[in-house]
ZANU-349478 format. One record per residue (C-alpha): residue number from 0; residue in three letters; x, y, z. Coordinates in Angstrom, 2 decimals, decimal comma, padded with zeros to 5 digits, m for minus. Example, Ala and Ser with C-alpha at 12.3 -4.5 7.8 and 13.67 -1.06 7.14 Angstrom:
// residues 2
<site 0 ala <012,30 m004,50 007,80>>
<site 1 ser <013,67 m001,06 007,14>>
***
This chain:
// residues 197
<site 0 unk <m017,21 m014,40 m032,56>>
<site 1 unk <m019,47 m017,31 m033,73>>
<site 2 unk <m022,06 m018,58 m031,37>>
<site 3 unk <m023,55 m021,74 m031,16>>
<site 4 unk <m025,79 m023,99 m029,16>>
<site 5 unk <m025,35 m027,64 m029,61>>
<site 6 unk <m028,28 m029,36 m031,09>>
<site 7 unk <m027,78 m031,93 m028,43>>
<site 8 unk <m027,97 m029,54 m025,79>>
<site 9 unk <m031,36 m027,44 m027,56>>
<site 10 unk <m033,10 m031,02 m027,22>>
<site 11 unk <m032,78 m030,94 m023,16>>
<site 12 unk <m034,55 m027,39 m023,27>>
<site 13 unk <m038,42 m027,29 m022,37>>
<site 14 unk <m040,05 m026,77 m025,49>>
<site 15 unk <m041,72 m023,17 m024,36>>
<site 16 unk <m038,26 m021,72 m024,07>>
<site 17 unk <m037,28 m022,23 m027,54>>
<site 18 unk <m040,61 m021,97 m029,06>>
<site 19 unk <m040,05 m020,23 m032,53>>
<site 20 unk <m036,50 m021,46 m032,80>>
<site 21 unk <m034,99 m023,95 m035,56>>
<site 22 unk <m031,85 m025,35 m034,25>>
<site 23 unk <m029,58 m026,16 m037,52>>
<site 24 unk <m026,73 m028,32 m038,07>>
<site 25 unk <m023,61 m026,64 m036,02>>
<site 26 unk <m021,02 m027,31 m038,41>>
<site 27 unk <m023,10 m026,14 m041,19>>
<site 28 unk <m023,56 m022,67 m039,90>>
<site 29 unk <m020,34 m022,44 m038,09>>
<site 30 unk <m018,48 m022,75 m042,19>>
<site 31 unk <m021,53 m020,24 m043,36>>
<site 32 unk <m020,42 m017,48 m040,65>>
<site 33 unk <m017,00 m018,25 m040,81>>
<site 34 unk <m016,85 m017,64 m044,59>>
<site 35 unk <m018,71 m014,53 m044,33>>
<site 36 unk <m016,93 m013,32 m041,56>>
<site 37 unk <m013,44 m014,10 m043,41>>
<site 38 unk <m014,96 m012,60 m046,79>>
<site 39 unk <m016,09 m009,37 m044,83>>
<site 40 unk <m012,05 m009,28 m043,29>>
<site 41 unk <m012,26 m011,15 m040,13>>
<site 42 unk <m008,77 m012,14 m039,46>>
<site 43 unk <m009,25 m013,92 m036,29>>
<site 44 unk <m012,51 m016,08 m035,23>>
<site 45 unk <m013,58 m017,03 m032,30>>
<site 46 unk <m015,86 m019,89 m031,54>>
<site 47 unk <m018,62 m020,06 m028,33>>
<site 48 unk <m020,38 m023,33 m028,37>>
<site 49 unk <m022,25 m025,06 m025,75>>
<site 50 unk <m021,20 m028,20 m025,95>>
<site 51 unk <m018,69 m029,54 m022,90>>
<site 52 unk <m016,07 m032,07 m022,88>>
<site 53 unk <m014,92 m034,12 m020,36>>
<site 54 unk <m010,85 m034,31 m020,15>>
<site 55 unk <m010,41 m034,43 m016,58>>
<site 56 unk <m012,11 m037,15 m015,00>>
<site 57 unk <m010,08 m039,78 m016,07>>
<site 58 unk <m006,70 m038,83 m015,66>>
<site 59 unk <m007,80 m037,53 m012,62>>
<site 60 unk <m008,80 m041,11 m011,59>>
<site 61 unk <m005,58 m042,69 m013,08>>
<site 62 unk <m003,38 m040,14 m010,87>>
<site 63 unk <m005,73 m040,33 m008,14>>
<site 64 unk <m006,27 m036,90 m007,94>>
<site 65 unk <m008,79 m034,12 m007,63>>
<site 66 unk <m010,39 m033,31 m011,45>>
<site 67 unk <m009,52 m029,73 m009,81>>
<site 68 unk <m006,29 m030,34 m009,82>>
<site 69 unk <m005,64 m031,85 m013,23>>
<site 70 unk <m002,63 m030,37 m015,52>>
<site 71 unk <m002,89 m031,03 m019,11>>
<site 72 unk <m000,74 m031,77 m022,30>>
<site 73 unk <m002,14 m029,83 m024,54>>
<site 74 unk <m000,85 m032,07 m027,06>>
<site 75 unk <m002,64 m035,22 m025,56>>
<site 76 unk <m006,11 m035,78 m025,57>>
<site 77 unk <m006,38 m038,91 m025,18>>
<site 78 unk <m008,04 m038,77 m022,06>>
<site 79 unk <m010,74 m036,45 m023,81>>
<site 80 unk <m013,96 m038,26 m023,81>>
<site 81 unk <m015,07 m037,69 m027,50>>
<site 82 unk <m017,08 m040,49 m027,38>>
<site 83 unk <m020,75 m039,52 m029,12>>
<site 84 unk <m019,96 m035,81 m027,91>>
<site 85 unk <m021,49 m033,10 m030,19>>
<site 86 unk <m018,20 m030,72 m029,86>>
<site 87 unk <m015,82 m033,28 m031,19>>
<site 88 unk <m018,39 m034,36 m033,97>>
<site 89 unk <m018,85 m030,83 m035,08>>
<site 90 unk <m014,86 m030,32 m035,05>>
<site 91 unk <m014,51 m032,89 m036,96>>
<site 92 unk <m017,03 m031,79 m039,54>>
<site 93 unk <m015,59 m028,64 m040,27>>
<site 94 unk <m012,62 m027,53 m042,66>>
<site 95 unk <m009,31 m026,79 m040,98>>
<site 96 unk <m008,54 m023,33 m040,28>>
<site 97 unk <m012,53 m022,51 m040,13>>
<site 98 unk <m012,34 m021,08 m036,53>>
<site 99 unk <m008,84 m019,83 m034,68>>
<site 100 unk <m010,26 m021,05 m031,42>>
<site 101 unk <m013,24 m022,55 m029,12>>
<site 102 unk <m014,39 m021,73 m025,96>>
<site 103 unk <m017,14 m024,07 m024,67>>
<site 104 unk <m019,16 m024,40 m021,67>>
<site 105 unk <m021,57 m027,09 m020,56>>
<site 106 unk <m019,44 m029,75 m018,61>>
<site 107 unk <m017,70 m029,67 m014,98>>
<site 108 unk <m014,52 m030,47 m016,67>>
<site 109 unk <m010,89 m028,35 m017,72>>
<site 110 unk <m009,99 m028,30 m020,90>>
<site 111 unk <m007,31 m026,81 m022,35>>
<site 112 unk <m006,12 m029,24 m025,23>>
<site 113 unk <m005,99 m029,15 m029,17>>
<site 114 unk <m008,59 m031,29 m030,88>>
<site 115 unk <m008,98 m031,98 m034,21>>
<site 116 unk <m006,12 m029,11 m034,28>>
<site 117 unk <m008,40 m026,22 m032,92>>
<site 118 unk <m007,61 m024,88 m029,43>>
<site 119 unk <m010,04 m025,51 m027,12>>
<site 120 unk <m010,54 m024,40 m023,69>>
<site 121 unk <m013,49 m024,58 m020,87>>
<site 122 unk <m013,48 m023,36 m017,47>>
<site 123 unk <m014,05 m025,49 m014,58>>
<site 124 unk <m017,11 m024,73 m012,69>>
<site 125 unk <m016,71 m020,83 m013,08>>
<site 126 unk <m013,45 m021,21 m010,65>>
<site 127 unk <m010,82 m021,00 m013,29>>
<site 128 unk <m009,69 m018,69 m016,02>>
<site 129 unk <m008,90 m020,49 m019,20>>
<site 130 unk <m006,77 m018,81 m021,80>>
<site 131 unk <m004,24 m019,11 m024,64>>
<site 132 unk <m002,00 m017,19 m026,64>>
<site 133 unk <m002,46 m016,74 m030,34>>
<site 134 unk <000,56 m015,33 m032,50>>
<site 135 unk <m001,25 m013,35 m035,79>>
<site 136 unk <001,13 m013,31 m038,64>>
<site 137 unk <000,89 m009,98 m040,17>>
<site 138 unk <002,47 m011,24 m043,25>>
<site 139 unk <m000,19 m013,26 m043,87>>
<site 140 unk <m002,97 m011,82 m042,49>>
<site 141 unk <m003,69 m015,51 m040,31>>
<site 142 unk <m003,35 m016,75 m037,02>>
<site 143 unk <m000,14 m019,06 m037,27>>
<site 144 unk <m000,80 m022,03 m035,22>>
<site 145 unk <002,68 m023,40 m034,67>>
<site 146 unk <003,26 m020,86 m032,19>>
<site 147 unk <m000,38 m021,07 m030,84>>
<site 148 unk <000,03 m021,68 m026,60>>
<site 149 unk <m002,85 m023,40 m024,32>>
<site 150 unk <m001,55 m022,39 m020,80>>
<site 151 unk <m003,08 m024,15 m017,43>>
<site 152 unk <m006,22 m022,94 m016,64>>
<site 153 unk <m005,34 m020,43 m013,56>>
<site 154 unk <m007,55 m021,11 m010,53>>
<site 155 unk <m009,83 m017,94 m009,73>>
<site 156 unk <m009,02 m016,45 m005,63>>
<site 157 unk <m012,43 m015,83 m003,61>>
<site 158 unk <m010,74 m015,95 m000,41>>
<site 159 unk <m007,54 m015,00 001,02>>
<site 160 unk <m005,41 m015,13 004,39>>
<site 161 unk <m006,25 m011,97 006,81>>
<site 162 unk <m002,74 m011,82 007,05>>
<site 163 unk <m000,90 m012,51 004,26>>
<site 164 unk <m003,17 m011,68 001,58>>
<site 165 unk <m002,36 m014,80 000,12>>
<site 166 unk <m004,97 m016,71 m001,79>>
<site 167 unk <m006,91 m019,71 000,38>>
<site 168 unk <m008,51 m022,21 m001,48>>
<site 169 unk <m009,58 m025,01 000,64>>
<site 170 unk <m009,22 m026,93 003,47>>
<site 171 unk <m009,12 m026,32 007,45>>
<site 172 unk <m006,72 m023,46 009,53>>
<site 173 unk <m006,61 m023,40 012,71>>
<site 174 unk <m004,68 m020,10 013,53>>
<site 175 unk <m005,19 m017,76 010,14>>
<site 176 unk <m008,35 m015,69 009,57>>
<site 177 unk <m009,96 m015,83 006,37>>
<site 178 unk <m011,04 m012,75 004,51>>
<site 179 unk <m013,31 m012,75 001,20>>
<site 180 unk <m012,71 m011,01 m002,08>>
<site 181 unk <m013,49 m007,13 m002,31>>
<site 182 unk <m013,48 m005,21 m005,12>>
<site 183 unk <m013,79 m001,77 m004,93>>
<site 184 unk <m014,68 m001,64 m000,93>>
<site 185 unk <m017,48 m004,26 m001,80>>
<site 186 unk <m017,45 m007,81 m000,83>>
<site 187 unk <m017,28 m010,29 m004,27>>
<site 188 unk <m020,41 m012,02 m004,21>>
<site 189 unk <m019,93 m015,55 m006,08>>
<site 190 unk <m023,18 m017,01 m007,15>>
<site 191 unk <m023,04 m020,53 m009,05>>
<site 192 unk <m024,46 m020,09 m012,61>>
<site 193 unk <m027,93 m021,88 m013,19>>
<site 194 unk <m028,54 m025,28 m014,50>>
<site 195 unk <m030,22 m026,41 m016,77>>
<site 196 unk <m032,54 m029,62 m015,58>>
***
C-alpha cells in the first residue's frame, strides 16, 4: 500500500496540524515507493490517495437521476471531471503499470472507472462498498489488466424491514416497521466521518 495526501488537499489544512510536515510532489514519491516496493518483491500495489473525483454529478444530471443512483461504464469516463483535479494530474504523471490500483477519498462522488488505465474506485459518502477484481498472473509474477473487473459500487444496508429482513433504504412506509443494523446483539451506530473546513 502507498499512501498519499494530495498537495492540493495539505494546502486546505490549518497550518498547526501539519506543522513539521513537507508535502512533496505525489507522483514523485508514488514512482520512488513503487520502485522500492517492486525491487523488495511487491507483486501487487495498492494506491490510497486523498484526492476525490467527481464522476457522478453529471450523468446524474443528464439522466435526471439521483448521483446515488448512478451506474457506471467503467470504460467511459467521460463524465469524470478531470478538469485541474490533482488525482488525474498525478495519474497522468506516472509510468504505466506503477500502481495495480487506487482507492481515493475526498469527494461525495462514485467512482468506479479506469483512468489513465489504473482502476480507480471511491465510495460514496461512506454508504457504499467499492471493489474490483484483480486476476495476478502467476506466470508472470503481474497483475494482468485485461481481465481486471470494476463492479458497481454495492450500496451499504443500515436499516431493514421488521418483517422481511429486507434492506430499506429510503423513502416513506406506511404499514412496515423499520429495524436498524445489529451486529453482534448491538445496534450499528453510523456516524458521518469528519470534514475538513
Amino acid at each position: 500500500f502507498i499512501g498519499i495526501i494530495s498537495p492540493k488537499l495539505a494546502e486546505k489544512v490549518p497550518d498547526e496540524n501539519i506543522n513539521g510536515l513537507y508535502i512533496q510532489n505525489a507522483a514523485k514519491k508514488i514512482i520512488v515507493h513503487a520502485k522500492e516496493l517492486r525491487r523488495s518483491g511487491v507483486e501487487v500495489i495498492v494506491l490510497l490517495m486523498n484526492a476525490g473525483l467527481d464522476c457522478t454529478s453529471m450523468l446524474a444530471h443528464e439522466k435526471q437521476i439521483s448521483e446515488s443512483k448512478v451506474n457506471f461504464d467503467p470504460n467511459n469516463s467521460n463524465y469524470c471531471d478531470t478538469n485541474n483535479n490533482s488525482l488525474f494530474e498525478t495519474l497522468q504523471q506516472i509510468p504505466p503499470r506503477t500502481v495495480d490500483v487506487v482507492f481515493t477519498s475526498g469527494k461525495e462522488s462514485k467512482v468506479a472507472n479506469f483512468l489513465n488505465e489504473y482502476p480507480v474506485l471511491q465510495n460514496y459518502n461512506g454508504d457504499y462498498l467499492a471493489w474490483v477484481e484483480l486476476y495476478f498472473d502467476k506466470k508472470h509474477n503481474a497483475i494482468d489488466r485485461s481481465m481486471t473487473k470494476i463492479h458497481q459500487p454495492i450500496q451499504l444496508c443500515h436499516n431493514f424491514l421488521k418483517e422481511s429482513q429486507d434492506c430499506f433504504i429510503e423513502g416513506e412506509l406506511s404499514d412496515q416497521e423499520v429495524m436498524p443494523a445489529f451486529l453482534f446483539g448491538k445496534k450499528i451506530q453510523i456516524r458521518d466521518l469528519p470534514r475538513l473546513k
